[in-house]
BADOTI-410342 format. One record per residue: x, y, z of N, C-alpha, C, O, CB in turn; residue in three letters. Coordinates in steps of 0.1 Angstrom, whole numbers, plus 5000, padded with zeros to 4 digits. Glycine has a CB too. Example, Ala and Ser with C-alpha at 12.3 -4.5 7.8 and 13.67 -1.06 7.14 Angstrom:
// residues 2
513249435078512349555078513249675078514249675085511349555090ALA/512849785071513749895071512950005079513450115080514149945057SER/
//
This chain:
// residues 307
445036359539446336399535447436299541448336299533446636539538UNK/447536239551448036229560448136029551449135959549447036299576UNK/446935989549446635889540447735889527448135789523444935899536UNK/447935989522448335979512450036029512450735999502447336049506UNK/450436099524451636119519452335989527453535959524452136269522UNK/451535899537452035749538452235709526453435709523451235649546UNK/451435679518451635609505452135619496452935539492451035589500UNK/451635739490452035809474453835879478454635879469450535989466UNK/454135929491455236009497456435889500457535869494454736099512UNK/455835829512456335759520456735589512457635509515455335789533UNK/455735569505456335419499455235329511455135209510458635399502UNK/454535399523454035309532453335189523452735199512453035389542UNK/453435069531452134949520450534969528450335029539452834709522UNK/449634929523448234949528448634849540447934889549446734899518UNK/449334739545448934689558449934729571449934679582449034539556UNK/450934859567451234959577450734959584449634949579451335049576UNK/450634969598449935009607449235179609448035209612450634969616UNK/450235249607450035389606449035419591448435519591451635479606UNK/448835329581448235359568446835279574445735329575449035289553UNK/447135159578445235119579444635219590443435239588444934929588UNK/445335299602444435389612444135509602443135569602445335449627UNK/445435539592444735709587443335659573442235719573446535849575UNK/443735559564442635509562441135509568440135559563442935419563UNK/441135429581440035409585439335569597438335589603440235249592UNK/440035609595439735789599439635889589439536009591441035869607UNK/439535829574439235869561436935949566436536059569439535679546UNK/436535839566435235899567434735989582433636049584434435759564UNK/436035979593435336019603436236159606435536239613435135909615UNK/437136199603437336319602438236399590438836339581437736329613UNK/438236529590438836619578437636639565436336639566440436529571UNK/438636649551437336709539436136599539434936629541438136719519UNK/436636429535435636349533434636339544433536299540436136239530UNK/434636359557434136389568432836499565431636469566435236449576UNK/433336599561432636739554431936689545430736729545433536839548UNK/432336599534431236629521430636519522430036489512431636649505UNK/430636379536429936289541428536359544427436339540430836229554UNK/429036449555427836539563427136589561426336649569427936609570UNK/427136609546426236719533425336599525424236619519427536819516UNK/426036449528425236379519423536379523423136449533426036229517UNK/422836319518421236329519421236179522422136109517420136369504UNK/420136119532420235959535419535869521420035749520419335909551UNK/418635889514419435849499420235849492419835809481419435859492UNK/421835879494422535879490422935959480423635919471422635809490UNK/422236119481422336229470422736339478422536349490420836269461UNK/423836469468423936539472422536659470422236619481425136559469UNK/422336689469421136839468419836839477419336769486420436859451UNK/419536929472418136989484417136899485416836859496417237139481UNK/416536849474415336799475415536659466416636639460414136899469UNK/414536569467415036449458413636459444412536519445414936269471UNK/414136399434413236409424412436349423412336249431413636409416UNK/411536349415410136269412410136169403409336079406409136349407UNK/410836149390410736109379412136019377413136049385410436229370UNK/412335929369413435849365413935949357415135969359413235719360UNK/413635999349414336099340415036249346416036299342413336129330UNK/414336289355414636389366415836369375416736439376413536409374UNK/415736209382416636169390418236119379419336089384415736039399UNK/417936109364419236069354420036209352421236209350418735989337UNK/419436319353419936469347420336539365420936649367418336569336UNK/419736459375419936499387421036529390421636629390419436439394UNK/421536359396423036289396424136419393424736469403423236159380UNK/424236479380425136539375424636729378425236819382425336479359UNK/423436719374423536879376422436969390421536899394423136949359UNK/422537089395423737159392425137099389425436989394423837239401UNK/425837149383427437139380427937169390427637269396428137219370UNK/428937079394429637079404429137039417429936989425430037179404UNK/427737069420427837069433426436899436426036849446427337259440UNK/426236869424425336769425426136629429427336649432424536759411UNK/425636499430426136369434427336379427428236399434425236239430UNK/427536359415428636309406429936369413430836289416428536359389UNK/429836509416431136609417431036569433431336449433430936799411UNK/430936589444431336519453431636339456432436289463430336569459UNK/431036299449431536129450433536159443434636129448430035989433UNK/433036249431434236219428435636229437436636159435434336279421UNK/435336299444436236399449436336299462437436259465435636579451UNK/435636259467435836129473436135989473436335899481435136119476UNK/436235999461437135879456438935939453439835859455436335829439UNK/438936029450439936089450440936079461442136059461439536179447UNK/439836129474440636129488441135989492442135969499439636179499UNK/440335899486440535729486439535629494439835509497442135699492UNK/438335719496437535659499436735519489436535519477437035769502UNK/436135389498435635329489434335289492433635369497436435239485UNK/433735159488432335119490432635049501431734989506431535039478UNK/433535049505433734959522432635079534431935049544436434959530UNK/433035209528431935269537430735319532430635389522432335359543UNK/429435259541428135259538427735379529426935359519427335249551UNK/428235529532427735609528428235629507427535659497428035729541UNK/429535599510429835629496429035469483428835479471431835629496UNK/428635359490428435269483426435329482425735309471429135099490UNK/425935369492425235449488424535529477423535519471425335479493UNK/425735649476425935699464426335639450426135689439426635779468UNK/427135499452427435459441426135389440425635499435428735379441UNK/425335329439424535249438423235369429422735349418424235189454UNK/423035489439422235559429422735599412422135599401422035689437UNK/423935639415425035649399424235519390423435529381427335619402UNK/424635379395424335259391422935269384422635259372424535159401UNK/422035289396420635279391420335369383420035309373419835289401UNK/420335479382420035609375420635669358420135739349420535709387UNK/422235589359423035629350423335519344423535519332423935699353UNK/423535419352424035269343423335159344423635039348425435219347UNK/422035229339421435129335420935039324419735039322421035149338UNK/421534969318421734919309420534949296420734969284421834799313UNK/419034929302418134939295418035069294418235069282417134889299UNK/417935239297417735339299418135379294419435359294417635369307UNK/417635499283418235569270418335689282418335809277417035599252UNK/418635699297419435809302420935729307421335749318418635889316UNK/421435669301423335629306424035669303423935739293424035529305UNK/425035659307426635739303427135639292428135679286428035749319UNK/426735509287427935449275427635469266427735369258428235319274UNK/427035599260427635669251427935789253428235839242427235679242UNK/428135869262427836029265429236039267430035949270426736089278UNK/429436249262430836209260432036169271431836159283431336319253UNK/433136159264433836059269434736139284435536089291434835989255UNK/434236249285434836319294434236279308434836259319434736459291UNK/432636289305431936219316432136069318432135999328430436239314UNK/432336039308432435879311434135869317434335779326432235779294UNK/434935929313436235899321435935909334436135809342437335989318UNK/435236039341435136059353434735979358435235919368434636129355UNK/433735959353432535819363433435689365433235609374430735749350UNK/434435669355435035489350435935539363436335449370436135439330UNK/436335679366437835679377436735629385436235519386438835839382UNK/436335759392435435729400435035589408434835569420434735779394UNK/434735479398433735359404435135289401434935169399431935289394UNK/435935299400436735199397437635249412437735149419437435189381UNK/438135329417438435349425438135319443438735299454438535429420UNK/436535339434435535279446435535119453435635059464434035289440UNK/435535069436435734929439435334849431435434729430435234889449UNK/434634939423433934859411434434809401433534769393433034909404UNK/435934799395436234789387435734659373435634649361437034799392UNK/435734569386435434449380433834419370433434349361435534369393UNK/433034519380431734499375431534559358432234659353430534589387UNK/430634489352430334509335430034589332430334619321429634459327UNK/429234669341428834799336430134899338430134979329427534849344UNK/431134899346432234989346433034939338433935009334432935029358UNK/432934799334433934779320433734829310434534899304434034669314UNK/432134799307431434879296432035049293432235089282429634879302UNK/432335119303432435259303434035249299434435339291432035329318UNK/434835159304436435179295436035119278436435189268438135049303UNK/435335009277434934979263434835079252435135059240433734919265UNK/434135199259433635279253434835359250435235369238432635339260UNK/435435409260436435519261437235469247437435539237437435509278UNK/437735319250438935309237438135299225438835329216440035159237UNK/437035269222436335339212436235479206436235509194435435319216UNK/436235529212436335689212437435749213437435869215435735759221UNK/438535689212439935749211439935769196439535699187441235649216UNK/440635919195440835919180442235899172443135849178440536049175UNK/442235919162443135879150444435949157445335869158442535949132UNK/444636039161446136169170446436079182447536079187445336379178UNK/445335989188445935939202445236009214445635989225447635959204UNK/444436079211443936189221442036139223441336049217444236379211UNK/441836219231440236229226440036339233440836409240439036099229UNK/438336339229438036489228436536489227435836429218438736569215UNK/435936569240434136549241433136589232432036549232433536629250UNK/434036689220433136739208433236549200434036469201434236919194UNK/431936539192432036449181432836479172432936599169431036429176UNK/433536369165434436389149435236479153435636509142433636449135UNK/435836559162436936629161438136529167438036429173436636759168UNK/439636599164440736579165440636579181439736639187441536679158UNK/441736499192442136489207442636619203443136679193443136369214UNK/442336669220442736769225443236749239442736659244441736849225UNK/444236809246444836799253443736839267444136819279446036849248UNK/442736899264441636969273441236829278441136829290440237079265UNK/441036689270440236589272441236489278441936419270439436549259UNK/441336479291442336359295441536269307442036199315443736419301UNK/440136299304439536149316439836079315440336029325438436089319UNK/439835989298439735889297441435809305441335729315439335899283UNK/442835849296444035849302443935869320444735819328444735969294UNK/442935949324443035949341442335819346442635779357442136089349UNK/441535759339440435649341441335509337441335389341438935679328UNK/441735549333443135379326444335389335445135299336444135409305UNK/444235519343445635489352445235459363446135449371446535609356UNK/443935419368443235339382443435219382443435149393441735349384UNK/443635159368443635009362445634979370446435059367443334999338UNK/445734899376446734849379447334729368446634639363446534809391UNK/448434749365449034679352448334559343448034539332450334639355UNK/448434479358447634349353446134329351445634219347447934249361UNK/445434439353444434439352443934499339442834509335444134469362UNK/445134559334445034629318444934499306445634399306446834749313UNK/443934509297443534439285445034479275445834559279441934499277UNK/445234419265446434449255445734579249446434679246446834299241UNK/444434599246443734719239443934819249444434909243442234699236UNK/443834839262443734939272445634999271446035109268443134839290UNK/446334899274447634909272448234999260448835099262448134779270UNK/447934949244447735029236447735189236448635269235446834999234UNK/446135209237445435339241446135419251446035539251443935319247UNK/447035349260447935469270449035509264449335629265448335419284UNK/449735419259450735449249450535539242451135649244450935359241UNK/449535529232448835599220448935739228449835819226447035549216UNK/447635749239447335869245448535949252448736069249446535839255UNK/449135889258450535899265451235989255451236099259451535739267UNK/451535979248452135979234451436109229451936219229451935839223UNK/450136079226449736259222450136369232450436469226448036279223UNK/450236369250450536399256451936469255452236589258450036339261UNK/452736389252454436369255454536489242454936609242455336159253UNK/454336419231454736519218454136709219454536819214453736429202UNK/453236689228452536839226453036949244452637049249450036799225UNK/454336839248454936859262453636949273453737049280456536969259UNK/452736869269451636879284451036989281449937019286452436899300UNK/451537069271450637239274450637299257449837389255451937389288UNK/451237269249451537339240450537279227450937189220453037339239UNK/449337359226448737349216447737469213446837519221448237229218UNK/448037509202447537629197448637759206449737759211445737629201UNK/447737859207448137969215448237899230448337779231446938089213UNK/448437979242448837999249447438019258446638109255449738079246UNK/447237919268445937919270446037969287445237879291445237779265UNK/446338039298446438059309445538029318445638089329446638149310UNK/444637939318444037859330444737749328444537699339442537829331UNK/445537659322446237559321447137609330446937549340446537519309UNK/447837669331449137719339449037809350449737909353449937789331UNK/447537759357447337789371446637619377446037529370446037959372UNK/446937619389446537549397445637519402445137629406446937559402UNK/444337369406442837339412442837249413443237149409441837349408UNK/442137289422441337169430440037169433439637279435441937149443UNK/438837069435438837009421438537069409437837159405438136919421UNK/439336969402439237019389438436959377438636979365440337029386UNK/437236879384435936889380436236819362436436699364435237069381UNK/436236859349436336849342437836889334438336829325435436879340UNK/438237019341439237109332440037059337440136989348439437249332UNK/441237079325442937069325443637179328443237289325443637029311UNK/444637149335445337209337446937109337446736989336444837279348UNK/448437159338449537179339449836979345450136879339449737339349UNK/449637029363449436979372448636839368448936729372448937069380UNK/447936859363446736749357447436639349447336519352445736819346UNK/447936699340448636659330450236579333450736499326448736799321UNK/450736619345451736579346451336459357451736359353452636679349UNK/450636449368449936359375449836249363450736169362448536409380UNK/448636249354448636139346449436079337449235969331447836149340UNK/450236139336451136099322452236059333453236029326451736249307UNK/452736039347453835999352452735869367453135769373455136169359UNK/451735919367451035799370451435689361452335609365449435819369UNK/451035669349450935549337452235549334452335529322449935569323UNK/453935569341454935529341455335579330456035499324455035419344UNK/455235699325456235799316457035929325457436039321455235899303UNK/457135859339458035979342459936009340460536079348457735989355UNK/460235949332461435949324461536029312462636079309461635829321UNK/460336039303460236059292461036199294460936239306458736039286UNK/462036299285462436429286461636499279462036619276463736449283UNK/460736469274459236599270458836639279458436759280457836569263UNK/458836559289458236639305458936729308458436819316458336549320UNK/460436749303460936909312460437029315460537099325462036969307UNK/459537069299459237179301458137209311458037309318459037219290UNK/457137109309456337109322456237099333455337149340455837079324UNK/457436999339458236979350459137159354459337199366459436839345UNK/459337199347460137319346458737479351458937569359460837319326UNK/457537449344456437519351456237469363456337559372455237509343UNK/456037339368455837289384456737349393456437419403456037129387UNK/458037319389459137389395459137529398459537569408460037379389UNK/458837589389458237769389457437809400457637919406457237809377UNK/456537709402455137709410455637739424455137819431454137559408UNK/456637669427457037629441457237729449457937819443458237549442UNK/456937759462457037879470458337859475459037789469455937889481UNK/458737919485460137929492460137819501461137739500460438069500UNK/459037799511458837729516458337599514457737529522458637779520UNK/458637579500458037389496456837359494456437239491458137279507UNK/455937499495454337459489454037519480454537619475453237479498UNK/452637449476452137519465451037589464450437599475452037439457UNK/450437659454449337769461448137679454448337589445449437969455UNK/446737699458445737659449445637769442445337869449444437609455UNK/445737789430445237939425444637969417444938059409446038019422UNK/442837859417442237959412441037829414441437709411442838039397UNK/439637849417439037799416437937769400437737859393438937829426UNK/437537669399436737639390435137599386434337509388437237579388UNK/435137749378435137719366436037829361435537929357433837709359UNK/437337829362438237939359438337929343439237879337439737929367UNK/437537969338437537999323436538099316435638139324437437879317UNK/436438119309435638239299434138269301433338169299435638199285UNK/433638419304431838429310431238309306430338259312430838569304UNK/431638259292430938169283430738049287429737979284431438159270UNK/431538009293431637889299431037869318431037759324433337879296UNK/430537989322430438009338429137999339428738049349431038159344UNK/427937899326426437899332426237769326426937739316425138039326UNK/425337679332425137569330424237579321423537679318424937489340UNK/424137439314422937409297421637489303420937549295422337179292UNK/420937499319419737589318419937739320418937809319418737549326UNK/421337789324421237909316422037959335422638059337419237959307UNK/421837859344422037929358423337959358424037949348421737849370UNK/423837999371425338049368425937929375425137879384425938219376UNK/426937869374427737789378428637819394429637879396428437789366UNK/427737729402428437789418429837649418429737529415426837769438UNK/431137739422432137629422432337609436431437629443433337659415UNK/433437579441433737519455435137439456435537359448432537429459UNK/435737479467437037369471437437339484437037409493438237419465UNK/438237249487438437209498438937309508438537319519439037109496UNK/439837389503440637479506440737599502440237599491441537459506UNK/441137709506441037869504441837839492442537739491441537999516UNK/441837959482442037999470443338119475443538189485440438059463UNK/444338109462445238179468446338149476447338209474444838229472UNK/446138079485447038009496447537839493446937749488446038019511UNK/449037839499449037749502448237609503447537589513449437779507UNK/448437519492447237429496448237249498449237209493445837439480UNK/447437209509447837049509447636949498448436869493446936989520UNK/446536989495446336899478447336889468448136809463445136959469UNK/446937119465448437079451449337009458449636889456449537239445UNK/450137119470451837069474451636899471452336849463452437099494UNK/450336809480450636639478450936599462451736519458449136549483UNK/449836679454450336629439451636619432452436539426449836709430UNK/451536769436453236809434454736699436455536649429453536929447UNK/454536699447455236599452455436479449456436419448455036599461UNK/453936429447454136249438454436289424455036199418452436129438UNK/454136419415455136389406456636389408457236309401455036459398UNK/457036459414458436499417458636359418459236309409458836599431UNK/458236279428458936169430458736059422459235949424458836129441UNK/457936079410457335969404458835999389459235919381455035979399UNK/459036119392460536119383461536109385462336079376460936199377UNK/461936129397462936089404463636169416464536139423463836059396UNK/462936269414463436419418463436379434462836279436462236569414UNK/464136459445463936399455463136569461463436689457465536319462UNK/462236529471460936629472461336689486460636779491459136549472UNK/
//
């Protein structure tokens, strides 16, 4: 945290002095510390390791939530990269297992929700450059649809539920965006902006609660992070959602985590073999959390608001 409100808060640059020590205290104490100490010395999260190349491609990802994929992420998130042994570890198995070019088990076609994740994820790590994580934005702007949106069902219309991809294009630093990548944020940006972050169909109330992580699902918070990441925080469609964040705010300047995930419908709370879906977060539920309030806050300031 401490990493991040130097930076995203404070304007600090990475060769601060106070930013390279909380940096390099990233892997040895606080959350990344924690989900370091869970990892397995193959570089997997779970109990046992698998037998089979096909076992070890469906591994990676499930159980949900609590397997390799969903911790790496969340560690990339914190801003961890492959500079430390343990996370380039884990990236390497993703690599071998999932992106492997030859292997009818990879992510460059699977839907694009997983593939956004994974493209944040390794690109954040460090991989951007490498072909196989190009390959995975290749895909993404492929799969944008006709509205500007996308969306993990096949042949359907974007949905505002589906924003990896848009979270996966905002890791890309300007110059490192293709004229096609550039496009697609616009485009996407734009589906976002017209439907003011939340308004599609009825009235959907896990969007307009708060998480961490948040794994797959959208929410509010989500939505405003990415769309003022990729430099629409001017746009005035943001009010109304800016206007929910503002709601959110306690007396005292924080925000609550309020609700962990898989906060959505019985239907949705058991994985494809049928188990129940165990979730998990950095922080208690209900209370005040460091995460939201940090999010919070870099939007605030990514619009101008003073925090």
């Amino acid at each position: 945290m401490r990493l991040h409100a130097l930076t995203d808060l404070l304007g600090r640059s990475e060769t601060d002095p106070d930013v390279r020590r909380a940096r390099a205290r990233l892997p040895r104490a606080g959350w990344a510390a924690d989900l370091l100490g869970r990892q397995k010395a193959a570089g997997y999260w779970e109990a046992r390791e698998p037998k089979s190349f096909r076992t070890w491609a469906r591994f990676l990802q499930f159980p949900q939530f609590r397997s390799t994929m969903w911790p790496a992420l969340v560690l990339s998130d914190l801003g961890l990269t492959s500079s430390e042994p343990r996370v380039r570890k884990a990236a390497e198995q993703i690599f071998d297992y999932k992106l492997r070019l030859s292997s009818p088990f990879n992510f460059f076609t699977e839907e694009v929700c997983a593939v956004g994740n994974l493209a944040r994820m390794l690109t954040r790590f460090g991989y951007g450059d490498d072909r196989r994580v190009r390959k995975l934005f290749d895909w993404m702007l492929e799969d944008q649809r006709e509205n500007g949106g996308w969306n993990c069902a096949p042949d359907a219309p974007g949905t505002l539920d589906c924003w990896e991809a848009l979270a996966a294009l905002a890791t890309l630093p300007r110059p490192q965006r293709s004229a096609k990548m550039q496009t697609a944020i616009d485009r996407g940006a734009e589906f976002y902006l017209e439907r003011g972050l939340f308004r599609e169909g009825r009235r959907y109330e896990p969007w307009f609660r708060f998480h961490y992580p948040t794994h797959y699902f959208y929410d509010v918070l989500v939505g405003l992070d990415v769309v003022t990441a990729l430099g629409f925080g001017n746009d005035r469609r943001l009010r109304p959602a800016l206007d929910v964040l503002r709601s959110k705010r306690r007396p005292d300047g924080t925000w609550l985590l309020d609700r962990m995930h898989p906060d959505v419908g019985p239907e949705m709370r058991k994985d494809y073999s049928g188990h129940e879906i165990q979730g998990w977060t950095l922080e208690p539920v209900g209370r005040p959390s460091k995460w939201i309030t940090l999010t919070a806050l870099r939007v605030l300031r990514r619009v101008g608001e003073t925090t």
